[in-house]
BARO-73879 format. One record per atom (N, C-alpha, C): x, y, z; residue number from 0; residue in three letters; chain; atom name. Coordinates in steps of 0.02 Angstrom, whole numbers, plus 50000, padded with zeros to 5 digits. Last residue first. Layout:
<pts>
PT      X      Y      Z  num  residu  chaine  atome
PT      X      Y      Z  NUM     ALA       A     CA
...
</pts>
This chain:
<pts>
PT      X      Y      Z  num  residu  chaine  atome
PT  48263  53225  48337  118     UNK       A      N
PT  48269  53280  48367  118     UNK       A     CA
PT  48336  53312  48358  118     UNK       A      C
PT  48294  53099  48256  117     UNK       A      N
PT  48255  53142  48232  117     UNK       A     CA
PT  48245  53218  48258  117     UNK       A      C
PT  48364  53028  48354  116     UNK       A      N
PT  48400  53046  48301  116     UNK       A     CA
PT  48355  53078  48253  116     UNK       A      C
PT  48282  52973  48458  115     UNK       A      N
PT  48328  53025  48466  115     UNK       A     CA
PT  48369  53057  48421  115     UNK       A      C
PT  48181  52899  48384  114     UNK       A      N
PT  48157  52980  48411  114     UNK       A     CA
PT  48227  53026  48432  114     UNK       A      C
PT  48247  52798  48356  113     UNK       A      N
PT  48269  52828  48307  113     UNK       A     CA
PT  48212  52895  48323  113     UNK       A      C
PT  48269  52763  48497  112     UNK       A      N
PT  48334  52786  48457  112     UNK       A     CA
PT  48338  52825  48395  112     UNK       A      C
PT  48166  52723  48541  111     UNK       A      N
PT  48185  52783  48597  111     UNK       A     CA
PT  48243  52819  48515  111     UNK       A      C
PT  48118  52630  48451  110     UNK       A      N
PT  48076  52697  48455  110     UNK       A     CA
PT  48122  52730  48504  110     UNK       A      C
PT  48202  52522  48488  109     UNK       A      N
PT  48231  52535  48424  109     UNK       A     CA
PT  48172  52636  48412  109     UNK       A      C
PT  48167  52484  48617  108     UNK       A      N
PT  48239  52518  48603  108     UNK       A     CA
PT  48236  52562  48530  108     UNK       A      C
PT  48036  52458  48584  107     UNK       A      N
PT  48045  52512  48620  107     UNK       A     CA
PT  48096  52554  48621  107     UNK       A      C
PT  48084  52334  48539  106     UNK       A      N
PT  48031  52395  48490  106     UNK       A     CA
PT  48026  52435  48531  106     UNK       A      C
PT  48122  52264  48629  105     UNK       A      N
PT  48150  52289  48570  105     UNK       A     CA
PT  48125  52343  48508  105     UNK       A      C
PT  48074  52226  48754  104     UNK       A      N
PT  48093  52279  48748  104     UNK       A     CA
PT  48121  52300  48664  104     UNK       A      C
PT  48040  52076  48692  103     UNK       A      N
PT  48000  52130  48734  103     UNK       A     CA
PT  48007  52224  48726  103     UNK       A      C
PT  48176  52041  48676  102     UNK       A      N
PT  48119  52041  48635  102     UNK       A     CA
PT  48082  52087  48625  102     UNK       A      C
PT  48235  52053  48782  101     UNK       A      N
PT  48272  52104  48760  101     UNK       A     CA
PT  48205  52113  48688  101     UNK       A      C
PT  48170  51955  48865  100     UNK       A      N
PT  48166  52034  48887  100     UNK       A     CA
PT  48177  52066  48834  100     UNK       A      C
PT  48226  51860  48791   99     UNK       A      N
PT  48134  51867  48785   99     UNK       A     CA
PT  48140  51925  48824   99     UNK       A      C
PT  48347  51854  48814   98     UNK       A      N
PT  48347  51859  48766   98     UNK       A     CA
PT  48258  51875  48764   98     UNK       A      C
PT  48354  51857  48967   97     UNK       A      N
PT  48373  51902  48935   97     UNK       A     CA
PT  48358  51913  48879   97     UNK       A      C
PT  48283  51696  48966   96     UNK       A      N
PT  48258  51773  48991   96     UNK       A     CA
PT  48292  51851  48968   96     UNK       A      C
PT  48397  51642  48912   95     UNK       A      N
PT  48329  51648  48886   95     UNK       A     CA
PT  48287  51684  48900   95     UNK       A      C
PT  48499  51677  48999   94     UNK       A      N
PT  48524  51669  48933   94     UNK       A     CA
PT  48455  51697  48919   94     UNK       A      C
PT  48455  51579  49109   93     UNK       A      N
PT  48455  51655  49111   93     UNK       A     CA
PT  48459  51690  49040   93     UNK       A      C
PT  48446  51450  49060   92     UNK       A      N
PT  48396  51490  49075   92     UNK       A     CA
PT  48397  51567  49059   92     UNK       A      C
PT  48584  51459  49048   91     UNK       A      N
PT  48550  51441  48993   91     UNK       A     CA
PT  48467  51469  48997   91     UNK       A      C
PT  48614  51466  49182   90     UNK       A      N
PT  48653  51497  49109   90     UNK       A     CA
PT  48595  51510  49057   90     UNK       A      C
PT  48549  51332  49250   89     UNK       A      N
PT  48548  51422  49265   89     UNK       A     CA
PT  48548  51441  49209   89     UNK       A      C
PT  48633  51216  49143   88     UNK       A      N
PT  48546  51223  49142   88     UNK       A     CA
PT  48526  51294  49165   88     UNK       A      C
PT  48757  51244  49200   87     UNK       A      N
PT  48746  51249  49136   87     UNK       A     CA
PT  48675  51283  49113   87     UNK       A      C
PT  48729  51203  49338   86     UNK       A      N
PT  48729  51272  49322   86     UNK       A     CA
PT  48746  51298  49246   86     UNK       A      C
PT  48679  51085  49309   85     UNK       A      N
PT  48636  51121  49340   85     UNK       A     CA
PT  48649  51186  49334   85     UNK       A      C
PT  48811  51019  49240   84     UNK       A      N
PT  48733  51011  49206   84     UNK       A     CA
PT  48688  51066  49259   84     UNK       A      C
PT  48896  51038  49351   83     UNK       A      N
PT  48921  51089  49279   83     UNK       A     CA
PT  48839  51085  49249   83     UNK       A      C
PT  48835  50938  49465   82     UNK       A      N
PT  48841  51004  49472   82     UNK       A     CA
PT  48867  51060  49395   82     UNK       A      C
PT  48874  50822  49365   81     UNK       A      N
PT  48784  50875  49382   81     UNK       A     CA
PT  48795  50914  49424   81     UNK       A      C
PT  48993  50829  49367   80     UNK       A      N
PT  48987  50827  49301   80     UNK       A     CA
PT  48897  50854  49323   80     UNK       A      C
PT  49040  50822  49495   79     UNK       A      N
PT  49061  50884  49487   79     UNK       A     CA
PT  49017  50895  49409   79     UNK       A      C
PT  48989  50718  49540   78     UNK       A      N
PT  48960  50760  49571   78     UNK       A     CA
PT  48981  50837  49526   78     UNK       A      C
PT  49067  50634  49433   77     UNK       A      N
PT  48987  50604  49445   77     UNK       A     CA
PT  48990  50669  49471   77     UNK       A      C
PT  49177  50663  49471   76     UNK       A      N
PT  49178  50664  49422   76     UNK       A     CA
PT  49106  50682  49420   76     UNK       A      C
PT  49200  50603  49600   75     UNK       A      N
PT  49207  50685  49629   75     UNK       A     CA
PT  49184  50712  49519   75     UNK       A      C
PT  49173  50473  49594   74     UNK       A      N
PT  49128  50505  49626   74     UNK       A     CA
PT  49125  50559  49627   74     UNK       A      C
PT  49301  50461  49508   73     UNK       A      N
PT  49226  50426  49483   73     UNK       A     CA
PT  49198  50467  49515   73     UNK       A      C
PT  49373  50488  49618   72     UNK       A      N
PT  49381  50508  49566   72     UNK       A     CA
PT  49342  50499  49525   72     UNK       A      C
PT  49373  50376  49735   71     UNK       A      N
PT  49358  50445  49723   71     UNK       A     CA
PT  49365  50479  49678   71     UNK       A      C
PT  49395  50272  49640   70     UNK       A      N
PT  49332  50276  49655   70     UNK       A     CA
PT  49337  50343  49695   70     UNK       A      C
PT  49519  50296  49640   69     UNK       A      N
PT  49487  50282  49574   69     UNK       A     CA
PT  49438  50301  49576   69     UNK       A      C
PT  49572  50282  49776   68     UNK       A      N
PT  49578  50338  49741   68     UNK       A     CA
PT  49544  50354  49661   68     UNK       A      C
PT  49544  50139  49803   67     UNK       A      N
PT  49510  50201  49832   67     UNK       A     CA
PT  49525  50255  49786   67     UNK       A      C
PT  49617  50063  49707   66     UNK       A      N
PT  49567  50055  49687   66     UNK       A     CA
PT  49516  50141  49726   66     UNK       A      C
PT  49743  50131  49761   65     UNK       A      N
PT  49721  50153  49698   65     UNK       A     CA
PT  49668  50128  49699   65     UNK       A      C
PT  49743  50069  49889   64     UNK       A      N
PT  49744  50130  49901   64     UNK       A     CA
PT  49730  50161  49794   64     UNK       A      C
PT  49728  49911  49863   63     UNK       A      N
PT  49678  49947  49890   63     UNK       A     CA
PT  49689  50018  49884   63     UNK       A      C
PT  49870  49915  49794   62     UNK       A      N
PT  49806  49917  49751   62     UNK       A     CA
PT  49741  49948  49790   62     UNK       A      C
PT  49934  49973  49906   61     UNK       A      N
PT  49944  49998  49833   61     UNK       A     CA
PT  49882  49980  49810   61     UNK       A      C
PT  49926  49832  49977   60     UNK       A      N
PT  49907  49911  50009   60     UNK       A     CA
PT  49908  49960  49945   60     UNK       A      C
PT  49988  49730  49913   59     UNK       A      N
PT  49902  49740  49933   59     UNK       A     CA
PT  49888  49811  49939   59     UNK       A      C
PT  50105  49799  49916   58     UNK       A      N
PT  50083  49763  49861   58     UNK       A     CA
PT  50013  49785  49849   58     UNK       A      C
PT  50132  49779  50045   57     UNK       A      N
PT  50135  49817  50025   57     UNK       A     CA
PT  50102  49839  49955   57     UNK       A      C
PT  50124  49624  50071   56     UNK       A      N
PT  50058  49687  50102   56     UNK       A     CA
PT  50071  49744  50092   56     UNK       A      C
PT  50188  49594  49998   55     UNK       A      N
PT  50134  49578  49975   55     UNK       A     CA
PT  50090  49627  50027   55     UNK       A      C
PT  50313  49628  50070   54     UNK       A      N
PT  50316  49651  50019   54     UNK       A     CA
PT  50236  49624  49962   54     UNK       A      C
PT  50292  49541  50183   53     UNK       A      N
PT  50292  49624  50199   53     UNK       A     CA
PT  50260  49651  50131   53     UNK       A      C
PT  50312  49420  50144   52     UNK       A      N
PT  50253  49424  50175   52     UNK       A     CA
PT  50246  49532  50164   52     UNK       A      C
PT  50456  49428  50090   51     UNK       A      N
PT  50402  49422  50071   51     UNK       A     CA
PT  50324  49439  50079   51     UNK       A      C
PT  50497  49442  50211   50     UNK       A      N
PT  50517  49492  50174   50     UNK       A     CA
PT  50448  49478  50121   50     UNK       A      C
PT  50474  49328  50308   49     UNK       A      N
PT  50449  49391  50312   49     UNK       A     CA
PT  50456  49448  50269   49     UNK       A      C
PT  50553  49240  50193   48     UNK       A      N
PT  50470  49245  50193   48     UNK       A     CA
PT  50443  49316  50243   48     UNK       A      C
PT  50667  49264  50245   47     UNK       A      N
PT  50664  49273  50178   47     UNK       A     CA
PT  50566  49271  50164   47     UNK       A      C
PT  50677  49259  50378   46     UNK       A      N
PT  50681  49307  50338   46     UNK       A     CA
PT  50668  49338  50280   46     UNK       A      C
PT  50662  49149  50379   45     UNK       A      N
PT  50626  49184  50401   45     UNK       A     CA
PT  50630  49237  50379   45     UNK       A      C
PT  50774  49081  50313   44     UNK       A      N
PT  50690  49062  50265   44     UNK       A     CA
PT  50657  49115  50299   44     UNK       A      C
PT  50883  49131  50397   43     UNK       A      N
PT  50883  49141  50311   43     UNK       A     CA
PT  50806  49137  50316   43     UNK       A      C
PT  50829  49040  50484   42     UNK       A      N
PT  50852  49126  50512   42     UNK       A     CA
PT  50833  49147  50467   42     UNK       A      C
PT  50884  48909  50448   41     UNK       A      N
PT  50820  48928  50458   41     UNK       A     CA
PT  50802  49016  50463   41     UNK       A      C
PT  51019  48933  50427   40     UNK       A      N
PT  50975  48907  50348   40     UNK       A     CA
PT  50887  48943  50390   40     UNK       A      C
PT  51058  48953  50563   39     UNK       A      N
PT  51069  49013  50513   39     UNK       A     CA
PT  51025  48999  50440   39     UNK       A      C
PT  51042  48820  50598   38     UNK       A      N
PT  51006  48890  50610   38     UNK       A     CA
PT  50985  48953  50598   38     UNK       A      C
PT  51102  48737  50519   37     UNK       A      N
PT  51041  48732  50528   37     UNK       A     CA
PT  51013  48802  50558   37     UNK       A      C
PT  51236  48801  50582   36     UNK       A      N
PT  51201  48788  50513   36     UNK       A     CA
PT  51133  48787  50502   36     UNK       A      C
PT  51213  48735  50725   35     UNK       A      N
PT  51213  48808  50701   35     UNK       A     CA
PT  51211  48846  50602   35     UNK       A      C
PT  51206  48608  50687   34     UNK       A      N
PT  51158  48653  50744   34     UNK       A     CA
PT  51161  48713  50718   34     UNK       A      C
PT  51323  48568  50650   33     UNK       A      N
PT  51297  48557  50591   33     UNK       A     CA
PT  51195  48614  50630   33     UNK       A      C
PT  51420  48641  50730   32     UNK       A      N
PT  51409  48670  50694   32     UNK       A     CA
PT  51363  48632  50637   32     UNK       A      C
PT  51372  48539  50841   31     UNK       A      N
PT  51350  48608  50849   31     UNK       A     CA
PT  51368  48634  50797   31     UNK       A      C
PT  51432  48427  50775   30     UNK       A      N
PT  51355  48408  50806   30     UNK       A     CA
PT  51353  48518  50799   30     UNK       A      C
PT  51577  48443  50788   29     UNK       A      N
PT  51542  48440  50706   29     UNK       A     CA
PT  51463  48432  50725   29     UNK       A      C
PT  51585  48455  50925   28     UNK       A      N
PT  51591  48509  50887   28     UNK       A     CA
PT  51560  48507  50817   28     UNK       A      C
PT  51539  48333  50957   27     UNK       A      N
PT  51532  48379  50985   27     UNK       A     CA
PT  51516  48426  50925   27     UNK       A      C
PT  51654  48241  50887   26     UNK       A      N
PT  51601  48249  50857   26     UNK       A     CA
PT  51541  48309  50899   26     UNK       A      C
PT  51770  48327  50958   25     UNK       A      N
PT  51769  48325  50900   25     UNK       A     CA
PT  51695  48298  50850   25     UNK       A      C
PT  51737  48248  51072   24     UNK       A      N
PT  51743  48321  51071   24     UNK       A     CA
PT  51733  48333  51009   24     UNK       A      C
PT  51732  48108  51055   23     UNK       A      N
PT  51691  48149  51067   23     UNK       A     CA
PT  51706  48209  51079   23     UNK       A      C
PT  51877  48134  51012   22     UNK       A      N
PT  51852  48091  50949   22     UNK       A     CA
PT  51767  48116  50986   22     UNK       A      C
PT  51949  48126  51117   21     UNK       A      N
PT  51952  48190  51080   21     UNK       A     CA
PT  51904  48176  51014   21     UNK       A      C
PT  51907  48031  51193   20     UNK       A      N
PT  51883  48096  51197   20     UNK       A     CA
PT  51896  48150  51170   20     UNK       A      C
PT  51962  47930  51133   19     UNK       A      N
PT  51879  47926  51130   19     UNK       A     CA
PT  51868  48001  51154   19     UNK       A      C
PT  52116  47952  51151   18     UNK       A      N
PT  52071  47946  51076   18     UNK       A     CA
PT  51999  47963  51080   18     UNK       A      C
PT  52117  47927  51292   17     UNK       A      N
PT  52092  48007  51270   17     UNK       A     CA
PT  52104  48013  51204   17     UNK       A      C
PT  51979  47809  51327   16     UNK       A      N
PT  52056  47837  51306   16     UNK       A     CA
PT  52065  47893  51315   16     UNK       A      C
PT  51863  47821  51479   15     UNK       A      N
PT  51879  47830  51416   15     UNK       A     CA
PT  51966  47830  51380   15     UNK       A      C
PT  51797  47687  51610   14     UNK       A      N
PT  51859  47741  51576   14     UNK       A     CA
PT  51870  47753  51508   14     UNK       A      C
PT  51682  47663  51707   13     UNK       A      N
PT  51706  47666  51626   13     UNK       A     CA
PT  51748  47722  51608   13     UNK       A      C
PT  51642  47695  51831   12     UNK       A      N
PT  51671  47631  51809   12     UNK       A     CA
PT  51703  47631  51751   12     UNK       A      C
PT  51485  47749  51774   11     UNK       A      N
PT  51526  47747  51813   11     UNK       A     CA
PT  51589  47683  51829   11     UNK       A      C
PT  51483  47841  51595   10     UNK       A      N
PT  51443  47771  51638   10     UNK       A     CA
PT  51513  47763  51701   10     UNK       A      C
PT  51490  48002  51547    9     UNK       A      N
PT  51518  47932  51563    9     UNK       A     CA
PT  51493  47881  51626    9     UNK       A      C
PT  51410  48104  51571    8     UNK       A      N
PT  51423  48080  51526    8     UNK       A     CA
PT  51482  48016  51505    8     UNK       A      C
PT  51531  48213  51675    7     UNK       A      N
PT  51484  48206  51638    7     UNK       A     CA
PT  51477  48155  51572    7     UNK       A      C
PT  51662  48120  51761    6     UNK       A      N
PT  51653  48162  51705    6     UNK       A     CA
PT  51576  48147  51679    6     UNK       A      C
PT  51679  48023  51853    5     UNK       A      N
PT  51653  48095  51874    5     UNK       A     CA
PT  51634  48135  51817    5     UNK       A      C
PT  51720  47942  51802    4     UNK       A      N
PT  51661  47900  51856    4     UNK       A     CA
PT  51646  47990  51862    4     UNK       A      C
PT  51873  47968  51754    3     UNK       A      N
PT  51817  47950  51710    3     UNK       A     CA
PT  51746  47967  51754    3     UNK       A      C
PT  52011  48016  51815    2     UNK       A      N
PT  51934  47968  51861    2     UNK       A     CA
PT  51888  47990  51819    2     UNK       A      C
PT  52139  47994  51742    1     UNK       A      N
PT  52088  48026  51751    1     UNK       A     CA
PT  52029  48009  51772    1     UNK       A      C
PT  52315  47971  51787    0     UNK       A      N
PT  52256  47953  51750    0     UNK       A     CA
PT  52196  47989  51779    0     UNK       A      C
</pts>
């Protein structure tokens, strides 16, 4: 027989069957796998919310990175649309000076040409 008084978990003096100890082994065991269940369910939620969590700051990051890219695109629009108005406005100038030179000069052109076709 088995000196109980030493085994962890037995009151001294108190002898178990070895029904009662296979009957605590046995709830033992159904105790750690209901432990380890539980652990793996919890493991799961972490997972399952860090996935989550990731996939919203990915999410986030997309929109902030298009809202930026929008708004550079607005701004490079804005700079590029009065920079075309300023050198439109040059053009157009110049345009007008040529055309009041050529004014100017036009009765001069038209006397060099038809003196040269009289000689």
């Amino acid at each position: 027989m088995i000196n109980y008084s030493q085994v962890p978990g037995t009151i001294k003096g108190v002898t178990m069957s070895r029904a009662d100890v296979l009957r605590a082994i046995k709830d033992a065991e159904m105790e750690a796998t209901e432990m380890l269940s539980e652990a793996k369910k919890e493991a799961t939620m972490i997972i399952s919310k860090a996935r989550q969590k990731a996939s919203e700051i990915v999410v986030e990051g997309k929109s902030i990175s298009e809202s930026d890219a929008q708004n550079l695109i607005s701004e490079t629009r804005k700079s590029a649309g009065s920079e075309a108005e300023m050198v439109s406005k040059e053009g157009h100038e110049a345009g007008e000076k040529v055309h009041n030179s050529g004014k100017k000069n036009r009765d001069k052109a038209v006397k060099l040409v038809v003196d040269y076709f009289r000689k």
